[in-house]
C-alpha positions as CSV (number, residue, x, y, z in Angstrom):
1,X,26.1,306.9,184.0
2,X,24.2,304.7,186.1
3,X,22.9,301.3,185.0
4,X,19.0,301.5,183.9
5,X,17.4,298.5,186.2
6,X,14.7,296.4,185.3
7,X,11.4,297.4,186.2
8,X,9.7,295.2,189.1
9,X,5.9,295.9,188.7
10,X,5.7,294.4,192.4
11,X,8.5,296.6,194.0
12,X,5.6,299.2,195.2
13,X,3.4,296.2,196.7
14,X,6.5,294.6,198.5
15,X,7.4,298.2,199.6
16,X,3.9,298.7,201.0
17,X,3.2,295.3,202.8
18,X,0.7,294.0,200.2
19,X,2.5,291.7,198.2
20,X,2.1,287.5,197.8
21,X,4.3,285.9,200.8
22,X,7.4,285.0,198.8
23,X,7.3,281.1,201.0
24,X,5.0,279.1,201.9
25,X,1.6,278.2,199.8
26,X,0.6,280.7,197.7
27,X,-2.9,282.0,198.0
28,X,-4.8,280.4,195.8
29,X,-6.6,283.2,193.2
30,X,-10.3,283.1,193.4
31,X,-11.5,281.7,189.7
32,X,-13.7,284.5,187.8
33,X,-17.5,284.6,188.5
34,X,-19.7,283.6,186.3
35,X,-22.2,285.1,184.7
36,X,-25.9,284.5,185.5
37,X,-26.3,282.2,182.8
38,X,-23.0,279.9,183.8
39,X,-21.0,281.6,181.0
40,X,-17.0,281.4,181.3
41,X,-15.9,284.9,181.6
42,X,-14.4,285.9,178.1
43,X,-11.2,284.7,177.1
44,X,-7.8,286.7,176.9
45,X,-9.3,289.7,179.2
46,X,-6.6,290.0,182.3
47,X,-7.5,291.7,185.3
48,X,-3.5,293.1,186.1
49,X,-3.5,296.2,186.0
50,X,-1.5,298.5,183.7
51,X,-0.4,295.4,182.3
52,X,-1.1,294.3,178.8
53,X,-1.1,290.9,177.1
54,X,2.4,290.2,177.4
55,X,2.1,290.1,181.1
56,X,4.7,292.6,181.9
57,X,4.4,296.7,181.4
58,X,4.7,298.7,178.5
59,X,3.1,295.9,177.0
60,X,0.0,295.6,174.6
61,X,-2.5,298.6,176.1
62,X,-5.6,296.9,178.8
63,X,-8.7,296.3,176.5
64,X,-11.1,297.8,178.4
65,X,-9.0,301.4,178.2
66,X,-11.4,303.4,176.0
67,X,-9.5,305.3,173.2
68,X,-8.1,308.6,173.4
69,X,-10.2,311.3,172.3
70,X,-8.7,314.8,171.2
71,X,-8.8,316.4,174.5
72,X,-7.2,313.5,176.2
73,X,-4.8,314.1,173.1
74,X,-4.4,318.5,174.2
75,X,-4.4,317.1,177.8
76,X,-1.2,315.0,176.9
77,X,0.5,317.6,175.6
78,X,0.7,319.1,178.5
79,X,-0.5,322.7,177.3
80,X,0.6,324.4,180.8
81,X,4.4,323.7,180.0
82,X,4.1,326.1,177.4
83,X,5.1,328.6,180.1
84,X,8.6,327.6,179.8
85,X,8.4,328.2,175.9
86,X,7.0,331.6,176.1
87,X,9.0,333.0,179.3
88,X,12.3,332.2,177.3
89,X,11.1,333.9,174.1
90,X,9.5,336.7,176.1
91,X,12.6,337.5,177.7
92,X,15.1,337.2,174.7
93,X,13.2,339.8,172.7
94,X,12.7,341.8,175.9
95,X,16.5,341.8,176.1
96,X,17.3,342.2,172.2
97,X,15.0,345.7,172.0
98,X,17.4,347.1,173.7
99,X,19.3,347.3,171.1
100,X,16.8,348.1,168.6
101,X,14.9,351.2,167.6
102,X,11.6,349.5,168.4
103,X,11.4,346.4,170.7
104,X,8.9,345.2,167.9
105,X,11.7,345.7,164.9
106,X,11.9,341.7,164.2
107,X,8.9,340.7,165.4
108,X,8.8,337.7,162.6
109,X,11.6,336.3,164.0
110,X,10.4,336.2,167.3
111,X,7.0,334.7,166.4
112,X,9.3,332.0,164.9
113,X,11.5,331.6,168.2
114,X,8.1,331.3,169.7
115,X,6.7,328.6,167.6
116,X,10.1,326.7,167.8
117,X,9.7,326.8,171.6
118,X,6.2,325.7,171.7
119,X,6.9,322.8,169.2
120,X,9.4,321.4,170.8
121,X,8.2,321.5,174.2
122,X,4.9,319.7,172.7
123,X,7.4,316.6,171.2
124,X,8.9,316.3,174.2
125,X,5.9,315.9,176.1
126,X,4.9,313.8,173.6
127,X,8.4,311.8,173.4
128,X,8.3,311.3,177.4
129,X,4.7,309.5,177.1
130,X,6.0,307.5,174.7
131,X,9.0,306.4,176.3
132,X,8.2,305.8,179.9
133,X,4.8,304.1,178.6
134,X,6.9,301.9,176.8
135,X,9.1,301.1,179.6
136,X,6.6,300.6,181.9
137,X,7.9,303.8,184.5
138,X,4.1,304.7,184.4
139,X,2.5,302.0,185.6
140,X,2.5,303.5,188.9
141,X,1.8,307.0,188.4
142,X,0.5,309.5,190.7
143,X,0.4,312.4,188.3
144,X,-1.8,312.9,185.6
145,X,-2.7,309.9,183.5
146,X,-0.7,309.3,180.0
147,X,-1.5,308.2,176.7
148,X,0.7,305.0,176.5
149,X,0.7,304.6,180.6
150,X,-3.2,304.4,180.5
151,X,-4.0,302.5,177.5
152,X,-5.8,304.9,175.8
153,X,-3.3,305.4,172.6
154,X,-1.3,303.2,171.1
155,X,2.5,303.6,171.5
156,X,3.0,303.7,167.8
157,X,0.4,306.5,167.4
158,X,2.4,308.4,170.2
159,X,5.5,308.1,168.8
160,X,4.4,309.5,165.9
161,X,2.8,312.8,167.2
162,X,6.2,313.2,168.8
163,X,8.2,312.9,165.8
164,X,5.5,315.4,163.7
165,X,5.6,318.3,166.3
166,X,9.9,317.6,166.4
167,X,9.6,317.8,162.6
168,X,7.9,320.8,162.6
169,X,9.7,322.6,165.2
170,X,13.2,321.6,162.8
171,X,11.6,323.2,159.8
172,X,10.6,326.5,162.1
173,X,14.1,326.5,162.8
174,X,15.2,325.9,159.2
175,X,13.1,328.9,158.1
176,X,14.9,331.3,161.1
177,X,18.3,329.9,160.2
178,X,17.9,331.3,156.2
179,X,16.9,334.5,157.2
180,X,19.1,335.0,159.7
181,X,21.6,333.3,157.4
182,X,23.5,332.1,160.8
183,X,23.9,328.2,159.3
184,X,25.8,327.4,162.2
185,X,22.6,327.3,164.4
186,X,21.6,324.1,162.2
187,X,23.9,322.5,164.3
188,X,22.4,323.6,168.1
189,X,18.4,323.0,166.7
190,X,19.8,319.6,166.0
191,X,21.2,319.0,169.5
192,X,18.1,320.2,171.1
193,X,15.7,318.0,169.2
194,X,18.3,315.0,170.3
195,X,18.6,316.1,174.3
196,X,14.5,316.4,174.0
197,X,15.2,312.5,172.2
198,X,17.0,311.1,174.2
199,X,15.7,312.7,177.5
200,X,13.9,309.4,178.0
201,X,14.5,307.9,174.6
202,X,16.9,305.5,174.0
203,X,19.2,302.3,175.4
204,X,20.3,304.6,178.1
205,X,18.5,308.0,179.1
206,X,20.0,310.7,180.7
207,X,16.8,311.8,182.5
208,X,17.3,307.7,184.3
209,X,20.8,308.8,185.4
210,X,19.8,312.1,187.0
211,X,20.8,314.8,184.2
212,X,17.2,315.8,183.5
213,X,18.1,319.1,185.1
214,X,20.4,320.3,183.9
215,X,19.9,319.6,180.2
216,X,16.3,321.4,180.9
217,X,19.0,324.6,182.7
218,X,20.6,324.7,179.2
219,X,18.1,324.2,176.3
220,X,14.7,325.6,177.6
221,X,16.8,328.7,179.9
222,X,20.2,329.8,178.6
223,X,19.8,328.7,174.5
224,X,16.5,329.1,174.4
225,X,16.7,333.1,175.9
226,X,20.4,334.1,174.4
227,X,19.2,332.1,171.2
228,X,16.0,334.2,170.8
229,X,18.2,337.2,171.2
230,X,21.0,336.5,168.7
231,X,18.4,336.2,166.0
232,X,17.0,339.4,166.2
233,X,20.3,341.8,167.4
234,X,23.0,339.5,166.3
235,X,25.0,339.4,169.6
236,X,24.0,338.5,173.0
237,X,23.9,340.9,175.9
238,X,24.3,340.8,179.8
239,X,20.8,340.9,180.3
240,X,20.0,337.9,177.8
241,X,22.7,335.5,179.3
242,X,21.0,336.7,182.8
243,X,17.6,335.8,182.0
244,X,18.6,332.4,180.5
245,X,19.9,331.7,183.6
246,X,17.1,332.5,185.7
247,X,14.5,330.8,183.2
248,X,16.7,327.9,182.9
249,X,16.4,327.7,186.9
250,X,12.1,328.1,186.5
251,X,12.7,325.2,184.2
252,X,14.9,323.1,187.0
253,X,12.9,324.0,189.5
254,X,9.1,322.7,186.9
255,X,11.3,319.4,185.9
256,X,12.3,318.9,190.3
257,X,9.2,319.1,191.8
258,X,7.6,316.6,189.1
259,X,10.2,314.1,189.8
260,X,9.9,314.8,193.5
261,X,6.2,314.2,193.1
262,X,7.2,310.9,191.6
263,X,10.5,309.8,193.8
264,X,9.0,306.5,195.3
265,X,7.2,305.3,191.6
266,X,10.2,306.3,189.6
267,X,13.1,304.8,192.1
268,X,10.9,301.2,192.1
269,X,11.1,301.7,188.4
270,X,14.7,301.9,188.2
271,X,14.7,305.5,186.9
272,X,17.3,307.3,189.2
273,X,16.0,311.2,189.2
274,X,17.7,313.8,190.7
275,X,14.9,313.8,193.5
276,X,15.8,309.6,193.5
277,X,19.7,310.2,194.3
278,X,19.4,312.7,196.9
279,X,16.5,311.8,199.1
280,X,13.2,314.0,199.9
281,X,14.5,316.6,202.2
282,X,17.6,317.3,200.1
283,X,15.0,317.6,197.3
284,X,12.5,320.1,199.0
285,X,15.2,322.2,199.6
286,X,17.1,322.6,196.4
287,X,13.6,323.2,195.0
288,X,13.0,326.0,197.3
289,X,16.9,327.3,196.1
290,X,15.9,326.9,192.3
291,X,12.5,328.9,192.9
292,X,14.1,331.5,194.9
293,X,17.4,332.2,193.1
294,X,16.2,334.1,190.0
295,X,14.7,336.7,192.3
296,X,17.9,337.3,193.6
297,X,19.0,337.7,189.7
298,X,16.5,340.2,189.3
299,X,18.2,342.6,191.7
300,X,20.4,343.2,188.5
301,X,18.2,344.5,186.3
302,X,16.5,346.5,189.4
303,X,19.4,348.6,190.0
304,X,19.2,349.5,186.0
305,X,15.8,349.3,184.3
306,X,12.9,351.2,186.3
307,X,10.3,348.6,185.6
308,X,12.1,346.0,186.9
309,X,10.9,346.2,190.6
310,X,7.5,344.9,189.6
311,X,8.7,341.8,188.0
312,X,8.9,341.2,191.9
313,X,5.0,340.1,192.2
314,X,5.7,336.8,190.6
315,X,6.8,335.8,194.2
316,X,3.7,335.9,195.3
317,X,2.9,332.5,193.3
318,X,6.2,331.5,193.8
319,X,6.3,331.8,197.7
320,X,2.9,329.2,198.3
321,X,4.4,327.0,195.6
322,X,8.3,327.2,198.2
323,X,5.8,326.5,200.9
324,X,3.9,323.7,200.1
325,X,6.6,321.8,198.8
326,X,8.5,322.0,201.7
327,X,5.2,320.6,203.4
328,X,3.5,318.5,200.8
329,X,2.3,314.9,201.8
330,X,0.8,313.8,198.7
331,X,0.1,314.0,195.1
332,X,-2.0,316.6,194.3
333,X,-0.1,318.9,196.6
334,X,2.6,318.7,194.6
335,X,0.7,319.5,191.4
336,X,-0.6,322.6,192.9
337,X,3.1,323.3,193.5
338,X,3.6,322.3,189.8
339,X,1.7,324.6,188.4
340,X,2.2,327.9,190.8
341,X,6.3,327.4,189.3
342,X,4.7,327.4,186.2
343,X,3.2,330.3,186.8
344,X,6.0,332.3,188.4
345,X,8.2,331.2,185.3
346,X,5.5,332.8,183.0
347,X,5.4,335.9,184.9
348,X,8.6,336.2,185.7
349,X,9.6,336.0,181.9
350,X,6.6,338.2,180.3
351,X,7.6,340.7,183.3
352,X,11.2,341.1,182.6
353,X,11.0,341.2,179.0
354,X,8.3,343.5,179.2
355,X,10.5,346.0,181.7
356,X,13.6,345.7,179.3
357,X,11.2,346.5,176.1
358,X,9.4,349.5,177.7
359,X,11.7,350.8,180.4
360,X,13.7,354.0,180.5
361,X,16.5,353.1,182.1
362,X,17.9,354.5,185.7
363,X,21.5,353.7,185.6
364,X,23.9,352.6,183.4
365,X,23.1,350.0,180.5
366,X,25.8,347.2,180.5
367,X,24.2,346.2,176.9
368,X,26.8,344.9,174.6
């Protein structure tokens, strides 16, 4: 694993041309203005920015950041990533009623696979905020503000609401695990909450050293569609294992182009992304792969389940999102992309699992 570096709050500046010449005499700093009355401005106030009292990021929040309120507090928990907690879930049970009488047979179960999902996509959100405010990655965002990043919550505060929703998505899973009376999956809730830990979290992160992907591939595709299948028929079929796969690539492709967004901020910060270690054409392009692969998946189910072709119209969010990316010059374009992959994942997963719940099928079944 590579070596986490020390963040250089000045690494963008020098990269841009606007930082303090390094020889010579320094410029000297122009001393405060004072007020119309001759008053000293106040005391302990610093005019860096992102920085707090310790002088360096991730430190004490600015004081002039005004306090969260609770839509900054929804906002942060990134509520449009809870795409990649439904599509799985939609597609499990999708894939499980086939082998049920009705595809609505375990329904509990799959509300509780749903809320698991959901809760543990909201930690995480929560536990990256936390972490990357605290190591001062966000000083230099171009995405959408954070809680700890801005100054508008305290880190303590964050960590918190991270360790609540992870709680509760445990005891969702505790609750699924004694109906199901399948103890073992004790053991793979527990590794999930710990990859969405130590994601970010941690003396050494995997998402610094470039793994972000693929733990993403495994937890919010594969385990998180086969899983939501094994509860409800007690094996996993061809068509769940498929589907993880292709969510799990939704979920690459989501985690890609918001580290591609952020490739020059998070390589000045020492955090060595995927998008970092290959460079920004090789980064385009494997995004436009990830995107574009699951539809080639779906010719599967095409050639067996007759509602299948329709799943097909999530390309047409999925084909501006290829496009701009391969184009995109700045920020917001890449948020536009951001959230069109959301979008195709959501569709794409509600479709399919929709067309294996209600279709009749046209060939033969290679259900298990």
């Amino acid at each position: 694993m590579a070596k986490q570096q020390r963040f250089d709050p000045q690494a963008l500046d020098r990269a841009r041309g606007t930082a303090a010449p390094k020889s010579g005499k320094a410029a000297k700093a122009p001393a405060p203005a004072a007020s119309a009355k001759g008053k000293a401005p106040v005391k302990g106030k610093s005019s860096a920015k992102g920085r707090g009292r310790s002088g360096r990021p991730g430190g004490r929040p600015p004081a002039e950041a005004s306090p969260a309120t609770l839509g900054t507090w929804i906002a942060a928990a990134r509520p449009l990533t809870l795409a990649l907690a439904i599509a799985p879930v939609a597609l499990g049970t999708g894939a499980a009623a086939l082998g049920m009488e009705e595809w609505y047979s375990h329904w509990l179960r799959a509300l509780v696979c749903l809320a698991v999902a959901v809760l543990l996509q909201i930690g995480v959100n929560y536990a990256n905020d936390y972490s990357d405010g605290v190591r001062g990655t966000d000083a230099h965002r171009v995405g959408p503000a954070r809680l700890v990043g801005s100054g508008r919550a305290k880190p303590r505060h964050v960590l918190i609401a991270a360790l609540v929703f992870f709680g509760l998505a445990a005891l969702a899973g505790l609750a699924l695990v004694i109906r199901t009376q399948h103890w073992w999956l004790l053991a793979v809730g527990a590794v999930a909450i710990l990859a969405a830990w130590f994601y970010t979290g941690g003396k050494r992160p995997y998402g610094y050293a470039g793994l972000g992907e693929l733990a993403v591939f495994v937890f919010f595709g594969v385990v998180a569609v086969a899983g939501t299948t094994f509860v409800q028929l007690g094996t996993v079929n061809i068509e769940a294992w498929l589907g993880g796969v292709a969510i799990g690539l939704f979920a690459m492709a989501v985690l890609h182009v918001n580290n591609l967004r952020d490739r020059a901020q998070d390589a000045a910060a020492g955090k060595r992304t995927l998008a970092v270690r290959i460079g920004d054409v090789p980064s385009r392009i494997l995004y436009a792969v990830l995107v574009a692969a699951p539809f080639g998946i779906l010719v599967f189910y095409v050639l067996f389940y007759d509602l299948a072709p329709y799943v097909y119209f999530a390309g047409f969010a999925a084909a501006p999102a290829i496009l701009i990316v391969l184009t995109a010059r700045t920020a917001p374009e890449y948020v536009t992309a951001l959230k069109l992959t959301l979008l195709t994942a959501l569709l794409f997963g509600v479709g399919l699992g929709a067309a294996l719940a209600f279709t009749i099928p046209t060939g033969v079944s290679l259900t298990t």
